[in-house]
mmCIF file of the N, C-alpha and C atoms, coordinates in Angstrom:
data_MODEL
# 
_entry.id   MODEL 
# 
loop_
_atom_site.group_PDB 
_atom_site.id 
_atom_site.type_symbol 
_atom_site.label_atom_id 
_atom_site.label_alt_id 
_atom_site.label_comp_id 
_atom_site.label_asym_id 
_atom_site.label_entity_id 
_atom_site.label_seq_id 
_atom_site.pdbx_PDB_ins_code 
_atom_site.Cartn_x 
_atom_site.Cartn_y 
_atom_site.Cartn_z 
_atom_site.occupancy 
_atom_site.B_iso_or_equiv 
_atom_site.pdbx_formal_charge 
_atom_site.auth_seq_id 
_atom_site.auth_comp_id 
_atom_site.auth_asym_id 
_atom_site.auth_atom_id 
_atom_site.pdbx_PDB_model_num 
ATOM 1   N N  . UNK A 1 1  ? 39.907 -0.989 -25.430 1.00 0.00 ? 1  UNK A N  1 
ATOM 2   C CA . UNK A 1 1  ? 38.693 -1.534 -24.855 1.00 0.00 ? 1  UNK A CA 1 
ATOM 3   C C  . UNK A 1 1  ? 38.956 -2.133 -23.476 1.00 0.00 ? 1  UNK A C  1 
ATOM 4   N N  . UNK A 1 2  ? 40.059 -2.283 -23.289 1.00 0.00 ? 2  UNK A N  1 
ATOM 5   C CA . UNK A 1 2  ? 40.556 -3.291 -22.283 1.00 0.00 ? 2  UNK A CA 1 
ATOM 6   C C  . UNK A 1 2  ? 40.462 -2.264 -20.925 1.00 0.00 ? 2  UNK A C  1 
ATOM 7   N N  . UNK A 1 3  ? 40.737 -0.972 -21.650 1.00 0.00 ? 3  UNK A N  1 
ATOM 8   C CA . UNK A 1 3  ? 41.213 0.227  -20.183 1.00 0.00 ? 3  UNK A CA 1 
ATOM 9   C C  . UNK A 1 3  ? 39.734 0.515  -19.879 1.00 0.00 ? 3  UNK A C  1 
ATOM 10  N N  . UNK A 1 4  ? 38.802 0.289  -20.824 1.00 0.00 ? 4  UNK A N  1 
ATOM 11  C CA . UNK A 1 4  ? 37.486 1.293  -20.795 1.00 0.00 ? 4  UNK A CA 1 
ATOM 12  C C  . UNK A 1 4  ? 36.893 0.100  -19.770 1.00 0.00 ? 4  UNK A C  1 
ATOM 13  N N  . UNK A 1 5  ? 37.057 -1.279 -19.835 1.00 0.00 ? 5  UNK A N  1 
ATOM 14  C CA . UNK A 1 5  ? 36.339 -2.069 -19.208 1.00 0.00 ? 5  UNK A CA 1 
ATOM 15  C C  . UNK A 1 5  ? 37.109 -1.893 -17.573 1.00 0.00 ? 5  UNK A C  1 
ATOM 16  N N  . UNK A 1 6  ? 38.220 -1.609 -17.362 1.00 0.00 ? 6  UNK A N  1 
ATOM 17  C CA . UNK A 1 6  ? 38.658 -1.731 -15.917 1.00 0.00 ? 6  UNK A CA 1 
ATOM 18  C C  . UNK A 1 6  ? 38.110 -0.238 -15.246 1.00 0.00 ? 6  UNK A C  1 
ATOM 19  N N  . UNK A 1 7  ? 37.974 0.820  -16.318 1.00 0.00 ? 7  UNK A N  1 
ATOM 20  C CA . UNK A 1 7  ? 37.651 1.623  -15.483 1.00 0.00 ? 7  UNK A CA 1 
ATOM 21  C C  . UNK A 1 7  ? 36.014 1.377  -15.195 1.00 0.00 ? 7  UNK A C  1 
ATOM 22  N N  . UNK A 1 8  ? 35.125 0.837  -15.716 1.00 0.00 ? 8  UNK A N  1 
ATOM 23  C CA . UNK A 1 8  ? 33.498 0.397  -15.436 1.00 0.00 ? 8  UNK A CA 1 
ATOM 24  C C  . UNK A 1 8  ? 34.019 0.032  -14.419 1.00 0.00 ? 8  UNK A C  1 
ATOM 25  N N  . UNK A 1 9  ? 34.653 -1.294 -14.353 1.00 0.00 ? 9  UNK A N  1 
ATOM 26  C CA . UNK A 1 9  ? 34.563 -1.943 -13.454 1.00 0.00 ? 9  UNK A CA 1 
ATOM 27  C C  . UNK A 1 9  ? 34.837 -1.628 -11.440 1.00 0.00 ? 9  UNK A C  1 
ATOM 28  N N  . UNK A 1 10 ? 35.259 -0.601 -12.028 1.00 0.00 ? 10 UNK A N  1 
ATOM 29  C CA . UNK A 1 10 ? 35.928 0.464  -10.338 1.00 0.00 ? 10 UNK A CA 1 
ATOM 30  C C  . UNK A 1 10 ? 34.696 1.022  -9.637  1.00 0.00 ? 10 UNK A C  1 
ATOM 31  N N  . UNK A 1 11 ? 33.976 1.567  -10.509 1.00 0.00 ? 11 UNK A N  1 
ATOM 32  C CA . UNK A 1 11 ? 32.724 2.143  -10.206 1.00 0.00 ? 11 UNK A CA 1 
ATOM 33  C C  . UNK A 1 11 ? 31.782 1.395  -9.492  1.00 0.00 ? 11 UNK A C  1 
ATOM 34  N N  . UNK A 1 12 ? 31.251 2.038  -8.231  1.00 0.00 ? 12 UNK A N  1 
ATOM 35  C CA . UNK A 1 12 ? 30.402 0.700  -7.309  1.00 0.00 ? 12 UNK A CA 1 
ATOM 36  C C  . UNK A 1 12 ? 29.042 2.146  -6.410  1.00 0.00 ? 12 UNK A C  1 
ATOM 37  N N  . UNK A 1 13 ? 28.250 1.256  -5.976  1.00 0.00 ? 13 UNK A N  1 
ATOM 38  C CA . UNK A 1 13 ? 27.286 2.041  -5.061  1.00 0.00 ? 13 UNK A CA 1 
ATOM 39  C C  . UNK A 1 13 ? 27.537 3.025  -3.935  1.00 0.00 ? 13 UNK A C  1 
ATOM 40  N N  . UNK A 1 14 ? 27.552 3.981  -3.939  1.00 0.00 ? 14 UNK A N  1 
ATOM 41  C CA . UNK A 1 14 ? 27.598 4.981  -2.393  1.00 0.00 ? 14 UNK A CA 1 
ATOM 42  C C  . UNK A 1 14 ? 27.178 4.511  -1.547  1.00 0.00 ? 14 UNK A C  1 
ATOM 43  N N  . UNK A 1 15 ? 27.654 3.926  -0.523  1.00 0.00 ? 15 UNK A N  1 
ATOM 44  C CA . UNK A 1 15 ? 27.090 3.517  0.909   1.00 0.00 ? 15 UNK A CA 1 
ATOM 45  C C  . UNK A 1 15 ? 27.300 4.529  1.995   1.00 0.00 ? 15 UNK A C  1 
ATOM 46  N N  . UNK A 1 16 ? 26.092 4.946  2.426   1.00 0.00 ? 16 UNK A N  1 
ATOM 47  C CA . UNK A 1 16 ? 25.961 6.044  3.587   1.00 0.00 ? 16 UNK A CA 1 
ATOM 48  C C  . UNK A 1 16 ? 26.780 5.515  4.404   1.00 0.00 ? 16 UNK A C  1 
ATOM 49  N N  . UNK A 1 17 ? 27.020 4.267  4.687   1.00 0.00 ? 17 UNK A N  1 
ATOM 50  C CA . UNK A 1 17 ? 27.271 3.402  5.996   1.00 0.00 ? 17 UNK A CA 1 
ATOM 51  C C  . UNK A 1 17 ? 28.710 3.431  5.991   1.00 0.00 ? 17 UNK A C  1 
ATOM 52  N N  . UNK A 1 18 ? 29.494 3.673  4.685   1.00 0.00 ? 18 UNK A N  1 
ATOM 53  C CA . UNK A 1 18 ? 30.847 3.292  4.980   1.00 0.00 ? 18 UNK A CA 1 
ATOM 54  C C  . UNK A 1 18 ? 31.230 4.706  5.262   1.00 0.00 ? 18 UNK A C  1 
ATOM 55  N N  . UNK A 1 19 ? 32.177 4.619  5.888   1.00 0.00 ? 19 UNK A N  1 
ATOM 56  C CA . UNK A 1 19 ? 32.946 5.560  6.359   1.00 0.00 ? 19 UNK A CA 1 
ATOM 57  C C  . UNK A 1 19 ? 34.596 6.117  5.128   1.00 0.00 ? 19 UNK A C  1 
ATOM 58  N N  . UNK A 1 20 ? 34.689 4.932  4.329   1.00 0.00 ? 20 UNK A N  1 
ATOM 59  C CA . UNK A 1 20 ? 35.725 5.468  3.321   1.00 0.00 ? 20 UNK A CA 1 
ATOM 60  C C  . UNK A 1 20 ? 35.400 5.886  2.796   1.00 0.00 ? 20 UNK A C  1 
ATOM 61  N N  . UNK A 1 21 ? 33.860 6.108  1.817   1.00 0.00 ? 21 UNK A N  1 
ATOM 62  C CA . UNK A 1 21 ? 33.078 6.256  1.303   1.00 0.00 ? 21 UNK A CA 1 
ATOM 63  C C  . UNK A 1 21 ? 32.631 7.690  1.585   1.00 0.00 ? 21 UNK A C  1 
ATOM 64  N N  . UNK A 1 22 ? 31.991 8.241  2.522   1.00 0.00 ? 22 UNK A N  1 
ATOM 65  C CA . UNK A 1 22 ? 32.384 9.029  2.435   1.00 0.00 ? 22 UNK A CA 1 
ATOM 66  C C  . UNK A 1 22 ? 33.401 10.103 3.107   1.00 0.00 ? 22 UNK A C  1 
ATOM 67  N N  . UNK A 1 23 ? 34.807 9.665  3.379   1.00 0.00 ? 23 UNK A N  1 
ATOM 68  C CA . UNK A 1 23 ? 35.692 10.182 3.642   1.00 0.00 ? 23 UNK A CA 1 
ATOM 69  C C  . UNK A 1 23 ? 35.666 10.422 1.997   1.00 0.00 ? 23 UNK A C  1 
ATOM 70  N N  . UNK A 1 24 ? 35.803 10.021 0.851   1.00 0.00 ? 24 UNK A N  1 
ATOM 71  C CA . UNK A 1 24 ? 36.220 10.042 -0.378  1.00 0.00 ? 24 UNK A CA 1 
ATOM 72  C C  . UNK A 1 24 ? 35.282 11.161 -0.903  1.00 0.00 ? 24 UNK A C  1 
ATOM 73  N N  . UNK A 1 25 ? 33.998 11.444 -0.525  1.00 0.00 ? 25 UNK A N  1 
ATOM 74  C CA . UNK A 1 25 ? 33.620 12.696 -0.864  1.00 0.00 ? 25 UNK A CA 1 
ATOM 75  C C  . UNK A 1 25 ? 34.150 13.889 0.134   1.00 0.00 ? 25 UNK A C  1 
ATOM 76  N N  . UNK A 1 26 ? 34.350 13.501 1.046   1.00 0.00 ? 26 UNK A N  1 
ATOM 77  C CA . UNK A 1 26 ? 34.917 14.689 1.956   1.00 0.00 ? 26 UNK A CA 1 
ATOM 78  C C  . UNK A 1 26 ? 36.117 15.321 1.162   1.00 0.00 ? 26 UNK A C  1 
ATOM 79  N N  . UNK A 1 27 ? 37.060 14.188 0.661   1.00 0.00 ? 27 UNK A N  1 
ATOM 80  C CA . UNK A 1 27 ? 37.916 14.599 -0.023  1.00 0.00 ? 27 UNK A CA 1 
ATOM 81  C C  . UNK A 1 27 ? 37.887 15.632 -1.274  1.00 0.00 ? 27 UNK A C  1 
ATOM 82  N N  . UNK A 1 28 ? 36.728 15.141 -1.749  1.00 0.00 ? 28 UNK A N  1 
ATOM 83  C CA . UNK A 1 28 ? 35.809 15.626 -3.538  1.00 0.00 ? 28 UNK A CA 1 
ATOM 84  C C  . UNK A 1 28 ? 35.612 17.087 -2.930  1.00 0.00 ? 28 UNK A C  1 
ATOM 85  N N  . UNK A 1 29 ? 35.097 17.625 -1.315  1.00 0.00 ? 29 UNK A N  1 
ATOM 86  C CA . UNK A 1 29 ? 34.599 18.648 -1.408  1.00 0.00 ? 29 UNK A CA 1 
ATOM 87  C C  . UNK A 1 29 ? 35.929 19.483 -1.215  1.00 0.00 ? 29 UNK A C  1 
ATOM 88  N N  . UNK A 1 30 ? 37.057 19.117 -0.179  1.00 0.00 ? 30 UNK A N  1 
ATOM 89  C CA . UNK A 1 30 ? 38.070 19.679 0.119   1.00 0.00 ? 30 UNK A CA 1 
ATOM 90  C C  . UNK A 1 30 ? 39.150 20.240 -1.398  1.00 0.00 ? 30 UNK A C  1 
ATOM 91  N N  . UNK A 1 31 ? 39.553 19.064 -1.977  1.00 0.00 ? 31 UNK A N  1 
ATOM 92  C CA . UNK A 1 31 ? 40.449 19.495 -3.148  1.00 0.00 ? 31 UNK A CA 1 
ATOM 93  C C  . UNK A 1 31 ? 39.464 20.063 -4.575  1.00 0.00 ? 31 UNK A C  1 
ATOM 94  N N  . UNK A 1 32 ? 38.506 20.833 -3.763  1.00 0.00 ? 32 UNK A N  1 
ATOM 95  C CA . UNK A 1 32 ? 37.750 21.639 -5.024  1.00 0.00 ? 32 UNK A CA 1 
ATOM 96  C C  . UNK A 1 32 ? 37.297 20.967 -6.255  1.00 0.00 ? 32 UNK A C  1 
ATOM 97  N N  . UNK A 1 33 ? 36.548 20.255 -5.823  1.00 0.00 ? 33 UNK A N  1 
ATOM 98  C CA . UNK A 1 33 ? 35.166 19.181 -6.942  1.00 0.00 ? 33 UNK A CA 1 
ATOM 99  C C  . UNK A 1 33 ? 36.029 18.495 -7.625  1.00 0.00 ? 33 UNK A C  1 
ATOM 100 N N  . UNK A 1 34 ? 37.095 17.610 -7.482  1.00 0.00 ? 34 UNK A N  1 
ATOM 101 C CA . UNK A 1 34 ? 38.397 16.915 -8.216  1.00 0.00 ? 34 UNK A CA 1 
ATOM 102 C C  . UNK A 1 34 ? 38.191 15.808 -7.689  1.00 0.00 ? 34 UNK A C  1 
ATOM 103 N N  . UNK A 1 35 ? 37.608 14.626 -8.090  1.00 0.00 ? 35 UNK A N  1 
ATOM 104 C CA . UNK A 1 35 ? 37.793 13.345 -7.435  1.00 0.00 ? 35 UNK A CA 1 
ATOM 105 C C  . UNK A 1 35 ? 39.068 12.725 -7.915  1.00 0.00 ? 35 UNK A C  1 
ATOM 106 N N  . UNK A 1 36 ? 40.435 13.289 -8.380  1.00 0.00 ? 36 UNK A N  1 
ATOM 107 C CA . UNK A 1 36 ? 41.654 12.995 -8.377  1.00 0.00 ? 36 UNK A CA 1 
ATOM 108 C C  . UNK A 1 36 ? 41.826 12.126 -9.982  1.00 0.00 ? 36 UNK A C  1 
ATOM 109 N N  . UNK A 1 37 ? 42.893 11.174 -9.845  1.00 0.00 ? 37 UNK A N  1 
ATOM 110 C CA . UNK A 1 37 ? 43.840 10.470 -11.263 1.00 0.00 ? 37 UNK A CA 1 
ATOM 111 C C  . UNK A 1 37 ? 42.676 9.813  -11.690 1.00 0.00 ? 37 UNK A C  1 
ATOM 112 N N  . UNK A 1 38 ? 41.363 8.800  -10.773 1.00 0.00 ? 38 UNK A N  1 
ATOM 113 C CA . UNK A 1 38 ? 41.058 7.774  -10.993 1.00 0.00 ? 38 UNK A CA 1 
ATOM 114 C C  . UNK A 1 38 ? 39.302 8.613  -11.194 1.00 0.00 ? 38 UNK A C  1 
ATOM 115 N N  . UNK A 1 39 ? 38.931 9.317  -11.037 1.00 0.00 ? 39 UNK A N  1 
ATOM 116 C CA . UNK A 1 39 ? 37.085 9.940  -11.853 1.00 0.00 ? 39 UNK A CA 1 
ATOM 117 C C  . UNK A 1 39 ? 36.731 9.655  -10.290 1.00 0.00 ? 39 UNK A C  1 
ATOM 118 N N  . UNK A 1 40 ? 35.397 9.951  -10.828 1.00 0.00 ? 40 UNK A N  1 
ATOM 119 C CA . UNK A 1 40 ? 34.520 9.460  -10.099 1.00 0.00 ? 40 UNK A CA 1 
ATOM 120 C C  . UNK A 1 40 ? 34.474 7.992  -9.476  1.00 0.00 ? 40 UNK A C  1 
ATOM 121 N N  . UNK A 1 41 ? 34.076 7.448  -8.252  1.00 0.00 ? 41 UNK A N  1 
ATOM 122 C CA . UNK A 1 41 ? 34.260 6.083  -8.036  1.00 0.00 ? 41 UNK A CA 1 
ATOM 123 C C  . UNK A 1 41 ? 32.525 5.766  -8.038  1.00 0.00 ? 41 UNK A C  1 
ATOM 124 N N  . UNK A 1 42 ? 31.818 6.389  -7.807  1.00 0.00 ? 42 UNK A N  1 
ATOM 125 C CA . UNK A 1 42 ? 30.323 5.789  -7.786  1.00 0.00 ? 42 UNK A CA 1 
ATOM 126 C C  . UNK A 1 42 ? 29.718 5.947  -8.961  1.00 0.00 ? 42 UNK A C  1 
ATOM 127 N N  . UNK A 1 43 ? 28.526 5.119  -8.675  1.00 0.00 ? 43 UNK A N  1 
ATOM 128 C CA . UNK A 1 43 ? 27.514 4.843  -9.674  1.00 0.00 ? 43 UNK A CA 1 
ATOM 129 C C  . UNK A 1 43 ? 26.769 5.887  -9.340  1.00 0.00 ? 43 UNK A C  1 
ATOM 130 N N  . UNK A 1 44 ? 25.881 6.771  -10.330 1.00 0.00 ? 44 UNK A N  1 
ATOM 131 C CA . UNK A 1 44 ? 25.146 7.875  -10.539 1.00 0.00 ? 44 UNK A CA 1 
ATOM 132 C C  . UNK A 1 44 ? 23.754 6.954  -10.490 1.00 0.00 ? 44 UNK A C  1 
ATOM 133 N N  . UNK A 1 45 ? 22.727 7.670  -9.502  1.00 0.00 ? 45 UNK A N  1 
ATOM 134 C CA . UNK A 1 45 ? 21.705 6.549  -9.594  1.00 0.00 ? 45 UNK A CA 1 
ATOM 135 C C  . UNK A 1 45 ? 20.407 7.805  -9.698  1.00 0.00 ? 45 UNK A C  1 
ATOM 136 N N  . UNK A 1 46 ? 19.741 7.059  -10.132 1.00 0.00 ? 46 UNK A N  1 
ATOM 137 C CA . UNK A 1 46 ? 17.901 7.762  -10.824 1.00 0.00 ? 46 UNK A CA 1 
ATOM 138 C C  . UNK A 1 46 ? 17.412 8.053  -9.340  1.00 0.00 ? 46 UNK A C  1 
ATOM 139 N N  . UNK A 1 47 ? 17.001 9.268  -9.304  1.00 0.00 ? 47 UNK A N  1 
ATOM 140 C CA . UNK A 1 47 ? 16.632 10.453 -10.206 1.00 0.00 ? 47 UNK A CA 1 
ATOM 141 C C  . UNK A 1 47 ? 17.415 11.476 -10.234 1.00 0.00 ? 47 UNK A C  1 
ATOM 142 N N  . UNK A 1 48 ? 18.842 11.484 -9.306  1.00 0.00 ? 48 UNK A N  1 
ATOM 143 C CA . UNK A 1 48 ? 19.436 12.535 -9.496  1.00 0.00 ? 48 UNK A CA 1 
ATOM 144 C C  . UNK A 1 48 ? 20.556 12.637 -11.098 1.00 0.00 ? 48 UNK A C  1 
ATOM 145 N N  . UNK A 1 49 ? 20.707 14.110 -10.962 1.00 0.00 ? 49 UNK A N  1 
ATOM 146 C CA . UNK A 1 49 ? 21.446 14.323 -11.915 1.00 0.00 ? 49 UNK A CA 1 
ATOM 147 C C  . UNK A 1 49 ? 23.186 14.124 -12.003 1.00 0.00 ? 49 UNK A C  1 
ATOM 148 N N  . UNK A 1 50 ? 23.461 14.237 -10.518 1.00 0.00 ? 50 UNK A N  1 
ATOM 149 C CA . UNK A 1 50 ? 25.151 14.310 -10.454 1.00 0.00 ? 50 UNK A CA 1 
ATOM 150 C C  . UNK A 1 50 ? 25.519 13.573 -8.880  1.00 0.00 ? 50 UNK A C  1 
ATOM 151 N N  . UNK A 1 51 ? 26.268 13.290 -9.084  1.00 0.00 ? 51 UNK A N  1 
ATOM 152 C CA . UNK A 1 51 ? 26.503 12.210 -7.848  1.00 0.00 ? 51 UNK A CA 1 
ATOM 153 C C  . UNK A 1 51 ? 27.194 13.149 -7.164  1.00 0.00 ? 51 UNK A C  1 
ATOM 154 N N  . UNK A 1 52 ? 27.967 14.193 -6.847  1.00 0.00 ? 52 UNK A N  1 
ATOM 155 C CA . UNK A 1 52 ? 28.104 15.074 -5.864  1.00 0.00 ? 52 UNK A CA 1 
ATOM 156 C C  . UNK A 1 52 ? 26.469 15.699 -5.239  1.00 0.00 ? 52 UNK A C  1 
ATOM 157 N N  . UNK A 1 53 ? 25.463 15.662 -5.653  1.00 0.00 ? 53 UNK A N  1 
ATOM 158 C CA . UNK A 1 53 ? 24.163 16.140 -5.447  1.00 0.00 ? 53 UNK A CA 1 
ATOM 159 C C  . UNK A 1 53 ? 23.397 15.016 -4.864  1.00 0.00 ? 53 UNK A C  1 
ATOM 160 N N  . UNK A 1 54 ? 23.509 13.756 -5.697  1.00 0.00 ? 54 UNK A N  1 
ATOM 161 C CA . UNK A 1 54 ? 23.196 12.136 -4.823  1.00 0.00 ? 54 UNK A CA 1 
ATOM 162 C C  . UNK A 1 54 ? 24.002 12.383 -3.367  1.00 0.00 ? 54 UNK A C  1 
ATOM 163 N N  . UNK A 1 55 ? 25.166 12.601 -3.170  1.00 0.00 ? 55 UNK A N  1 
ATOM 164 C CA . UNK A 1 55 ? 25.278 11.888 -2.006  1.00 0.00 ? 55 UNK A CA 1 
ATOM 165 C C  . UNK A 1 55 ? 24.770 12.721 -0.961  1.00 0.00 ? 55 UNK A C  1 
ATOM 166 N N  . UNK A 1 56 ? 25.002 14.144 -1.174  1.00 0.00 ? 56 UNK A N  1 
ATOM 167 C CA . UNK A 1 56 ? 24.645 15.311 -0.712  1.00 0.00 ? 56 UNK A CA 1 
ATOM 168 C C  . UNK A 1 56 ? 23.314 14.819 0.030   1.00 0.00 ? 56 UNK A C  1 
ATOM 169 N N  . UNK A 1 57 ? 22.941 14.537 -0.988  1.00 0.00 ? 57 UNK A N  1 
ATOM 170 C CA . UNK A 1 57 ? 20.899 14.383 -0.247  1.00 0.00 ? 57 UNK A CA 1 
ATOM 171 C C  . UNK A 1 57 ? 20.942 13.214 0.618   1.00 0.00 ? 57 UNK A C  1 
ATOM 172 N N  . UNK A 1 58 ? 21.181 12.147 0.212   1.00 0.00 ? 58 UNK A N  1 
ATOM 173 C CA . UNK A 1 58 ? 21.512 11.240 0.702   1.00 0.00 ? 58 UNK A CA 1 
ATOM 174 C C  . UNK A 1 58 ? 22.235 11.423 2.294   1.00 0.00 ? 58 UNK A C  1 
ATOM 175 N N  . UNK A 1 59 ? 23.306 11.920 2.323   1.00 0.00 ? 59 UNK A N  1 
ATOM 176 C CA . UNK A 1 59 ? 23.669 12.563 3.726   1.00 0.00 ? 59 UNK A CA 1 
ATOM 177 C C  . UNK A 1 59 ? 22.959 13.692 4.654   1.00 0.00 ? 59 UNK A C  1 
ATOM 178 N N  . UNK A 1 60 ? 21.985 14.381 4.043   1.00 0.00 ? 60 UNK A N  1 
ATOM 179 C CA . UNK A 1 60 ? 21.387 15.350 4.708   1.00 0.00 ? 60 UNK A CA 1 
ATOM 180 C C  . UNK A 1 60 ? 19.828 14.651 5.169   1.00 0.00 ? 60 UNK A C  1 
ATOM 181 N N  . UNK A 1 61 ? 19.790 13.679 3.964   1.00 0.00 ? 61 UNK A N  1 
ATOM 182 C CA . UNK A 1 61 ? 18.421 12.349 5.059   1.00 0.00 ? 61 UNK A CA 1 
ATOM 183 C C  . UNK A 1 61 ? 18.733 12.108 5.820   1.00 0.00 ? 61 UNK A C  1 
ATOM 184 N N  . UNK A 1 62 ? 20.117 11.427 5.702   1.00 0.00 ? 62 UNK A N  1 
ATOM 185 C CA . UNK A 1 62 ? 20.674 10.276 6.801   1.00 0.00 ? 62 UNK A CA 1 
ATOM 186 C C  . UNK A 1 62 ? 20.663 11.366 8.511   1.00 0.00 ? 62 UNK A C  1 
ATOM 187 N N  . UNK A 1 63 ? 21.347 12.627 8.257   1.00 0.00 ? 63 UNK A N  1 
ATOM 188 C CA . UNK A 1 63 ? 21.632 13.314 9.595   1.00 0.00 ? 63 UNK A CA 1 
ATOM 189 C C  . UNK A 1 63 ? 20.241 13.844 9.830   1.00 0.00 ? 63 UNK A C  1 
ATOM 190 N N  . UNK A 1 64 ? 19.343 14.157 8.729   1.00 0.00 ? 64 UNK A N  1 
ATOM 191 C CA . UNK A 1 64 ? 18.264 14.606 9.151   1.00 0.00 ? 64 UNK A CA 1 
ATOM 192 C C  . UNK A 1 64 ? 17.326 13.641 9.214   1.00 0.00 ? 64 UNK A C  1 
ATOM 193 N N  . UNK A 1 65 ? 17.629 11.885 9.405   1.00 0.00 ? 65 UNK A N  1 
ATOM 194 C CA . UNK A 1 65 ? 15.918 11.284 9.950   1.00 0.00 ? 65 UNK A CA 1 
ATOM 195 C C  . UNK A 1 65 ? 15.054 11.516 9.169   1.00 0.00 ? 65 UNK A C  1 
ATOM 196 N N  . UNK A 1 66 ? 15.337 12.006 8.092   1.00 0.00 ? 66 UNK A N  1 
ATOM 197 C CA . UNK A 1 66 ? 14.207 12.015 7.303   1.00 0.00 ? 66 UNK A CA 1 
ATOM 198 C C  . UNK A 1 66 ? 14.341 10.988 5.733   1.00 0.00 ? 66 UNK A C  1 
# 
């Protein structure tokens, strides 16, 4: 129970704004959909279905102003 709670606890919001953030999906797209030892690091948020698809949109607002 102890491991299940540290890994919740890693998991945090996608910020368009940071730049590690998404360097860390840049990474997700480069080493072929593998976010590596440690999962996923973000929170999956309503209404999308998969957080490679969240940020996706999310970045194509942000460059597209819309």
């Amino acid at each position: 129970m102890v491991t299940l709670e540290a890994f919740k606890k890693q998991k945090r919001y996608f910020d368009i704004n940071n730049k590690a953030d998404i360097e860390l999906y840049r990474q997700f797209l480069i080493n072929g959909n593998k976010w590596g030892p440690t999962a996923c690091p973000f929170i999956l948020e309503f209404p999308h279905l998969t957080t490679p698809d969240m940020i996706k949109d999310r970045l194509v607002r942000k460059f597209l102003k819309v």
